[in-house]
N, C-alpha and C positions, 0 to 999 in steps of 0.2 A: 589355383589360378587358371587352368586348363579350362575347369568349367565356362570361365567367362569366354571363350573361344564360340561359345554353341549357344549360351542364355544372352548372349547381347543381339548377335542373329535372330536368335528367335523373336524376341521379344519388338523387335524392329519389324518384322514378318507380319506380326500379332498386332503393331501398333499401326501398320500399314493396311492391315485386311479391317480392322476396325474402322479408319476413316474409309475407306472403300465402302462398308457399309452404310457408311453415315451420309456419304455423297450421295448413294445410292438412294437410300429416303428421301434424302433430299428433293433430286430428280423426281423420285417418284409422287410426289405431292402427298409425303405422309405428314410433315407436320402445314399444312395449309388450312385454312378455317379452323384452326381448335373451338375457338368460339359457337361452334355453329351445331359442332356434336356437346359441350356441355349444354345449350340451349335445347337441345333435339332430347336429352336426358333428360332434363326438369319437365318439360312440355307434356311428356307423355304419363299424364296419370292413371289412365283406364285401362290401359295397354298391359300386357304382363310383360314383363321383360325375359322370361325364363320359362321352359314350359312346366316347371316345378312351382312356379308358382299362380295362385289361383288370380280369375276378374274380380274387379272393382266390384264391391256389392253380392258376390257368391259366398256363402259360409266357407271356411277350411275344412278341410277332412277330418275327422278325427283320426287319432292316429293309433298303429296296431299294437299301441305297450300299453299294459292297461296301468 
């Protein structure tokens, strides 16, 4: 029964610093235009997205396991 003296605190603590975070996104215009980076994703087909991965139209490497 003690424990709940320190796990309710906490987790009040935890439950408080989470919306703090979430406020904090918020503010900060992270969830704004979602629409606009799925569209910015599809759009770019030529593009590499990754520098591991090769352009549009260039063969792949072959690769070193035979």
């Amino acid at each position: 029964m003690d424990v709940l003296y320190l796990l309710i605190p906490l987790s009040v603590l935890a439950m408080l610093a989470i919306l703090g975070l979430f406020a904090w996104a918020l503010q900060g215009g992270q969830f704004d235009a979602l629409d606009g980076e799925a569209a910015r994703i599809l759009a770019a087909e030529g593009e590499a997205l990754d520098a591991d991965q090769v352009a549009k139209g260039t063969p792949p490497e072959e690769s070193a396991c035979p």
